[in-house]
C-alpha positions as a Markdown table, in Angstrom:
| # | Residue | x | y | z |
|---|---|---|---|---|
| 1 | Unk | -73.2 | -73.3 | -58.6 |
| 2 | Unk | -70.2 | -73.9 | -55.9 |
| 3 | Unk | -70.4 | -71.2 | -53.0 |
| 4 | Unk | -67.4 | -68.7 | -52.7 |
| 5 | Unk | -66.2 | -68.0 | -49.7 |
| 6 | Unk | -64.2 | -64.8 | -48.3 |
| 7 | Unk | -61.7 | -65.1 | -45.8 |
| 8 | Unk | -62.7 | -62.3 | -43.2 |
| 9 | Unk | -59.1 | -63.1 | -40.8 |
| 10 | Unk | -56.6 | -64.4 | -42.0 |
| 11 | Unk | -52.5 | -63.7 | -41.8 |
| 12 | Unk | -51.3 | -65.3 | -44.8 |
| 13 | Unk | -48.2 | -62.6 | -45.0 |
| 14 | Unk | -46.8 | -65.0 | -41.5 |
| 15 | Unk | -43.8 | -67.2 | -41.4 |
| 16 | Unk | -45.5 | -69.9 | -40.9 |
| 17 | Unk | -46.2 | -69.5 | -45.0 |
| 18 | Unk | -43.6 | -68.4 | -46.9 |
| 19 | Unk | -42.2 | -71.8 | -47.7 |
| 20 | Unk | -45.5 | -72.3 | -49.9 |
| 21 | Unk | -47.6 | -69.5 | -50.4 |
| 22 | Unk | -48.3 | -70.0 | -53.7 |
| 23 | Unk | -49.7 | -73.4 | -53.3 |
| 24 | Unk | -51.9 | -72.3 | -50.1 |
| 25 | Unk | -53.4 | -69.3 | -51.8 |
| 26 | Unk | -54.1 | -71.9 | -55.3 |
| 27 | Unk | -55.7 | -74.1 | -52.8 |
| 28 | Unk | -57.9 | -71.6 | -51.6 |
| 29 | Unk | -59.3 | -70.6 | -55.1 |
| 30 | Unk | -59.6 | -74.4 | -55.6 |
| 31 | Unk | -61.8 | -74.4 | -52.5 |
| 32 | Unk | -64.1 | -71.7 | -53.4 |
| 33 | Unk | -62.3 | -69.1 | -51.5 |
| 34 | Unk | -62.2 | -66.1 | -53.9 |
| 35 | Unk | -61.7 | -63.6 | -51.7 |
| 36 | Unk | -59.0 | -63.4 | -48.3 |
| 37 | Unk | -58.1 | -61.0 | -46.0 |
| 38 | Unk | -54.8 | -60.7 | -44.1 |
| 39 | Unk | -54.7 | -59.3 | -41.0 |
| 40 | Unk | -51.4 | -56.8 | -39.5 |
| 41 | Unk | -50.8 | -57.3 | -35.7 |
| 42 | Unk | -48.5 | -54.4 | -35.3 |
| 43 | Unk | -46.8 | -52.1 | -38.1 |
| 44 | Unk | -44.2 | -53.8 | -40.0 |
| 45 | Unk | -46.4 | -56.7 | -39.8 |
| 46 | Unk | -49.0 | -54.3 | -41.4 |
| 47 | Unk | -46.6 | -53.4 | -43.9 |
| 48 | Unk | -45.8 | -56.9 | -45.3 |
| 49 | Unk | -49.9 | -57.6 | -45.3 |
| 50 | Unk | -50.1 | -54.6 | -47.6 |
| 51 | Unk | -47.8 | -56.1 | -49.5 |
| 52 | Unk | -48.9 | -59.3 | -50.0 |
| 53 | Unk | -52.3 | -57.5 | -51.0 |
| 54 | Unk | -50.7 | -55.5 | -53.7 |
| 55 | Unk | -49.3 | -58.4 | -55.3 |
| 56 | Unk | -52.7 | -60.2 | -55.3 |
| 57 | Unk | -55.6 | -59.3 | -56.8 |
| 58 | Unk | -58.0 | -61.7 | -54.0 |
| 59 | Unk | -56.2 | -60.7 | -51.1 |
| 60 | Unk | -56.9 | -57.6 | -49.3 |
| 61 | Unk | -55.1 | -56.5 | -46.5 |
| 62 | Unk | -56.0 | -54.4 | -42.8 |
| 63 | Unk | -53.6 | -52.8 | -40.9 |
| 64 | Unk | -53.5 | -52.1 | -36.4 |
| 65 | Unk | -51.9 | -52.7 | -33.8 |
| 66 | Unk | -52.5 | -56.2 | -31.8 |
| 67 | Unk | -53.7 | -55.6 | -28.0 |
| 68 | Unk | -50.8 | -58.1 | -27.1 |
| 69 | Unk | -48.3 | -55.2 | -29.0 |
| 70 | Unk | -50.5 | -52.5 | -27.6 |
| 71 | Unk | -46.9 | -50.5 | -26.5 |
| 72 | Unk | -46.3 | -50.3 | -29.9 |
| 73 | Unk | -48.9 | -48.0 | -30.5 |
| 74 | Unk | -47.1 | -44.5 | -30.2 |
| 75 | Unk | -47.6 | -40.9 | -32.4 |
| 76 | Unk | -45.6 | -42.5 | -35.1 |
| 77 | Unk | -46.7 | -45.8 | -35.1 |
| 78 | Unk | -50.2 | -44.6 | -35.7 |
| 79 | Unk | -49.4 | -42.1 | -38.2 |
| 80 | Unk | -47.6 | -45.1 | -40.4 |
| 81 | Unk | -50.9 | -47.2 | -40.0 |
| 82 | Unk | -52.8 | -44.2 | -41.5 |
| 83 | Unk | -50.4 | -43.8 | -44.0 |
| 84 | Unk | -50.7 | -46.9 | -45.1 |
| 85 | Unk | -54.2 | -47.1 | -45.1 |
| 86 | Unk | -54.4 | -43.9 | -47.2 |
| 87 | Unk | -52.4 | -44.5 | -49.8 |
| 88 | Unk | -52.8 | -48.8 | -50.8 |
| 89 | Unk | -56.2 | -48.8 | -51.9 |
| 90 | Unk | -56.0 | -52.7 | -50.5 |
| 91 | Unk | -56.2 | -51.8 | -47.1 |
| 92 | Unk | -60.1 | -52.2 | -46.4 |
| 93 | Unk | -60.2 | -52.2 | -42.4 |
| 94 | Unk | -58.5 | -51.1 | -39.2 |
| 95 | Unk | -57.0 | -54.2 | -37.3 |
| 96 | Unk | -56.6 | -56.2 | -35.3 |
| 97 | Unk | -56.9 | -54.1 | -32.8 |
| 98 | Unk | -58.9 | -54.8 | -29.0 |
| 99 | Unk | -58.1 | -55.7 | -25.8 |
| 100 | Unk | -57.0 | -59.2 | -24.2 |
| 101 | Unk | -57.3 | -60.1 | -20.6 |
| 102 | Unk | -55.8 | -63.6 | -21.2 |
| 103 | Unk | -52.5 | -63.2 | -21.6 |
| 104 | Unk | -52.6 | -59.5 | -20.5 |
| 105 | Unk | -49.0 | -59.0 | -22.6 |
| 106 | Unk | -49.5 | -55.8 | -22.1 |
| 107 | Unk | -50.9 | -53.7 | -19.5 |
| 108 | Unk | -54.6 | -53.4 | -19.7 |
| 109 | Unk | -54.2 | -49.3 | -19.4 |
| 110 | Unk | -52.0 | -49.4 | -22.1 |
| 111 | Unk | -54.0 | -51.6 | -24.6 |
| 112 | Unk | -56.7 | -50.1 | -23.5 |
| 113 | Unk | -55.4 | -46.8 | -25.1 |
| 114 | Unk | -53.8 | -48.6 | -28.0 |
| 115 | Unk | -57.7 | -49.4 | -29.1 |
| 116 | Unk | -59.3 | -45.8 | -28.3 |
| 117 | Unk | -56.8 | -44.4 | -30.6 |
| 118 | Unk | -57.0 | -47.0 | -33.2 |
| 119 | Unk | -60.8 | -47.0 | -33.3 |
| 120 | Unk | -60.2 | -43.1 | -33.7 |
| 121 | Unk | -58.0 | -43.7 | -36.4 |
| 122 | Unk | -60.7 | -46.0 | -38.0 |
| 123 | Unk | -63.6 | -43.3 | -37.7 |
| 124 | Unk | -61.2 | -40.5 | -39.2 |
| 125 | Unk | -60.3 | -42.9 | -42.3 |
| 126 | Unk | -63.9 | -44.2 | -42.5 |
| 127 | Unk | -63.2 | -47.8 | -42.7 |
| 128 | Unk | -64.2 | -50.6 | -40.6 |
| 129 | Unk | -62.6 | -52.5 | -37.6 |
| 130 | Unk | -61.6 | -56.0 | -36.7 |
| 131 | Unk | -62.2 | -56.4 | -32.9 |
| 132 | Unk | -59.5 | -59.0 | -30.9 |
| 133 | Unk | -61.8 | -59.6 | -28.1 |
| 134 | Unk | -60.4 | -62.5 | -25.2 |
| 135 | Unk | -61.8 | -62.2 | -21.6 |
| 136 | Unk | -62.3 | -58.7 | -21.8 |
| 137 | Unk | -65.9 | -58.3 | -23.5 |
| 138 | Unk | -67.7 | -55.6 | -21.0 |
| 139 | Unk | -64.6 | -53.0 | -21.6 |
| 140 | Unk | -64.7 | -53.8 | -25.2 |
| 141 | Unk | -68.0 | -53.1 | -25.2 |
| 142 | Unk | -67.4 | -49.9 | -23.2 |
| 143 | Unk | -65.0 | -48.7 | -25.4 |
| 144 | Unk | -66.7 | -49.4 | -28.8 |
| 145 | Unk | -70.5 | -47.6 | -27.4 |
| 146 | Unk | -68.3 | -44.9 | -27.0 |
| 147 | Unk | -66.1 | -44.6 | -30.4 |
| 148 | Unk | -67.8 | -46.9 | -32.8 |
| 149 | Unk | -67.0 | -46.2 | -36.4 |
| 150 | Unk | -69.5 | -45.4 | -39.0 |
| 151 | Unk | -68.2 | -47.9 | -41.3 |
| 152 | Unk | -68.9 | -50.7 | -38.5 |
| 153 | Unk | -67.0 | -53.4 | -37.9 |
| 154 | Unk | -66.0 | -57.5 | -37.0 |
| 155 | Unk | -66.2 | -58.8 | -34.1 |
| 156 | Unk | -63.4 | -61.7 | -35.1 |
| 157 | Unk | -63.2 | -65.2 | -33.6 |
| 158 | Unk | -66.1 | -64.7 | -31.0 |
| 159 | Unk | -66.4 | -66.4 | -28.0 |
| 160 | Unk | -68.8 | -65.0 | -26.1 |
| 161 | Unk | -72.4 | -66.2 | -25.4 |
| 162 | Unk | -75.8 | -65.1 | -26.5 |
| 163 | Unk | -75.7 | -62.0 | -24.3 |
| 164 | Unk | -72.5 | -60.5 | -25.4 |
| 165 | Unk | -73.3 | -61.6 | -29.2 |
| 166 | Unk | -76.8 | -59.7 | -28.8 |
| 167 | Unk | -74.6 | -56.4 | -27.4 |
| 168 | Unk | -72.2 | -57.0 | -30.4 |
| 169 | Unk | -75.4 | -56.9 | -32.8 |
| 170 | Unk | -77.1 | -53.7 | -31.4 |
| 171 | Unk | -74.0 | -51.7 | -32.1 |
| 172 | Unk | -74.3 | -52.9 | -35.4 |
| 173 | Unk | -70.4 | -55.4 | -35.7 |
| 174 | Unk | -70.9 | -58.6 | -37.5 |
| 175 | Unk | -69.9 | -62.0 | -35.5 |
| 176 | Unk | -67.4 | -63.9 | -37.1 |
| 177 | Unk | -66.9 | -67.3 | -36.1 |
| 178 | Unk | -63.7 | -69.7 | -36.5 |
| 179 | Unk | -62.2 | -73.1 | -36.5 |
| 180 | Unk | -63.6 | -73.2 | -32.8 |
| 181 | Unk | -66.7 | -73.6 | -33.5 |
| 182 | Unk | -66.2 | -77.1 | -35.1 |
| 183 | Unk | -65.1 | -78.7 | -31.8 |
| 184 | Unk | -66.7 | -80.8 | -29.7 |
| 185 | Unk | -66.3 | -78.2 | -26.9 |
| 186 | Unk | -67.9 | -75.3 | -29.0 |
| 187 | Unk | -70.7 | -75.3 | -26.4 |
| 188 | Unk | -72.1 | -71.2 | -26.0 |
| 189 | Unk | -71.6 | -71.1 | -30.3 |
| 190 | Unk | -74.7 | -72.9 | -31.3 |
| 191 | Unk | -76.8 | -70.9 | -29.4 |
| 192 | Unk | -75.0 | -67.5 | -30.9 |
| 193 | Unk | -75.3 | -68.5 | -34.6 |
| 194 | Unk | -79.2 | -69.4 | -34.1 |
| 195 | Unk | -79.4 | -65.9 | -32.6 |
| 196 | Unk | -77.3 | -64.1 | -35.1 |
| 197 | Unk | -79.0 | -63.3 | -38.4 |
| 198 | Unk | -77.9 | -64.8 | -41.4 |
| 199 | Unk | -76.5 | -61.6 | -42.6 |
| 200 | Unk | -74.8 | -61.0 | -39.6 |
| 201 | Unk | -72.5 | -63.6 | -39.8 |
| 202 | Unk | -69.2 | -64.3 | -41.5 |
| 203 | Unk | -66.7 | -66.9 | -41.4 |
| 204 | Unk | -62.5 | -66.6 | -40.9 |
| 205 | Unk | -59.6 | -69.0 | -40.5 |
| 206 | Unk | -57.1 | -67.0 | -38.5 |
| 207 | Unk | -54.7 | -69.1 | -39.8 |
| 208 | Unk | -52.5 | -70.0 | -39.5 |
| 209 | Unk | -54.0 | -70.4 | -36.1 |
| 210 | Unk | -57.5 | -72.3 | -35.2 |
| 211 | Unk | -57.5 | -75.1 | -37.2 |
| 212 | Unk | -61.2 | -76.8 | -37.9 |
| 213 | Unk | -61.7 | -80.4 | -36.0 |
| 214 | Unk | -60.4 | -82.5 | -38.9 |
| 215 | Unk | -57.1 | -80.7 | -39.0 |
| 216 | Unk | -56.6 | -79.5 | -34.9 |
| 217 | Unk | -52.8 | -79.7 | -34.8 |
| 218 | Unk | -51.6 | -78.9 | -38.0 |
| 219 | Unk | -51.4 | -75.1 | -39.8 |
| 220 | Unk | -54.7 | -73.8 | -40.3 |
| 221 | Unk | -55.1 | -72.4 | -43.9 |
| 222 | Unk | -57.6 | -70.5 | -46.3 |
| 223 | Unk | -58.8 | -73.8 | -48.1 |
| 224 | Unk | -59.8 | -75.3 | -44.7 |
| 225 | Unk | -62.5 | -72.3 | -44.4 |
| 226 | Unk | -65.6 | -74.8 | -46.1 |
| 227 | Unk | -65.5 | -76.9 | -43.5 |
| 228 | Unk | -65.8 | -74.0 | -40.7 |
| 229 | Unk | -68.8 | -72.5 | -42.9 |
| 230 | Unk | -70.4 | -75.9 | -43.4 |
| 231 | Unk | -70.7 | -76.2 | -39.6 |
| 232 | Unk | -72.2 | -72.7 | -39.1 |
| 233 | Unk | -74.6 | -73.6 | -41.9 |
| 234 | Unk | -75.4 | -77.0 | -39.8 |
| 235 | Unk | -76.0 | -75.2 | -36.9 |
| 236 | Unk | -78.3 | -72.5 | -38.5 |
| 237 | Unk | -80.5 | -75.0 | -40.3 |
| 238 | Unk | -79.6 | -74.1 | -44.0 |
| 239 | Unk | -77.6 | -75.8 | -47.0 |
């Protein structure tokens, strides 16, 4: 029996595919990816992942506010998100939401309270959240010991090292790991996913970001997700 695969990250409602989305999504299934989840960064980007989730019975859709669009994230702007997470019984999770101290597009205050609320928002709608975590793991951390939602949550892309990943773990988020981990430079990830239980761990593509090795350069897509699992599997010592 082939494995099937889900998707955790993905933002399949981008530009980046509308020439050919019916083709990437066939690919997918082709690959043994039954299942995909696409990702809003801020709220009509949320809206069009909804959309795309209606018309698809293997995509599901999340909706939030990006920290890089943290501004964004005003009374009515969060009142939309719950709107839409209320009434599409695609939208499954709360994201991506979180904070980034890499590009700091916006103030840290600001995204700061962009993810307080959105993690509130998340609690109040029971569902779970997918964490945008760059350079900025301790006030992550902070934040989510404080606000953590029942439902749990993703802790997408990680790039942190064993000590972060075991702080992830005791307030209960699953690691996700993406097209990083197949490079050559991928060196804190193989000790993570020999910490992380089996269980614990999911896959993503983020595409149309983060290709895997083979395909660095070009548009990352669902179909391309084997080849991320397959190293995680390598890595953990199983099939």
């Amino acid at each position: 029996m082939s494995p099937i695969f889900f998707d955790t990250h993905a933002h399949l409602h981008f530009p980046e595919f509308a020439a050919d989305l019916s083709d990437v999504l066939q690919r997918a299934r082709e690959a043994g990816v039954r299942f995909m989840l696409t990702i809003g960064t801020d709220v009509e980007d949320s809206r069009a992942a909804v959309a795309l989730a209606e018309e698809h019975p293997d995509v599901y859709a999340a909706v939030g506010i990006h920290p890089h669009d943290a501004a964004q994230a005003g009374e009515a702007a969060l009142e939309e998100l719950e709107r839409l997470a209320a009434t599409s019984p695609k939208v499954v999770a709360i994201g991506e939401i979180g904070l980034d101290y890499y590009r700091n597009l916006s103030p840290r205050e600001i995204q700061v309270g962009a993810f307080q609320e959105q993690l509130s928002l998340a609690r109040r709608l029971r569902r779970p959240v997918l964490v945008h975590c760059r350079e900025a793991h301790a006030d992550a951390l902070d934040i989510l010991r404080g606000g953590m939602p029942v439902a749990g949550g993703i802790m997408h892309c990680f790039s942190g090292d064993v000590a972060v990943a075991r702080q992830c773990l005791d307030l209960g988020l699953l690691i996700s790991l993406a097209g990083p981990v197949t490079y050559p430079n991928a060196r804190k990830l193989p000790e993570v996913i020999k910490l992380v239980p089996p269980e614990r761990l999911v896959v993503e593509t983020d595409c149309p970001f983060l290709p895997p090795q083979p395909y660095r350069g070009k548009r990352n897509e669902p179909a391309y997700l084997p080849i991320t699992a397959a190293r995680v599997a390598e890595l953990k010592g199983q099939s």
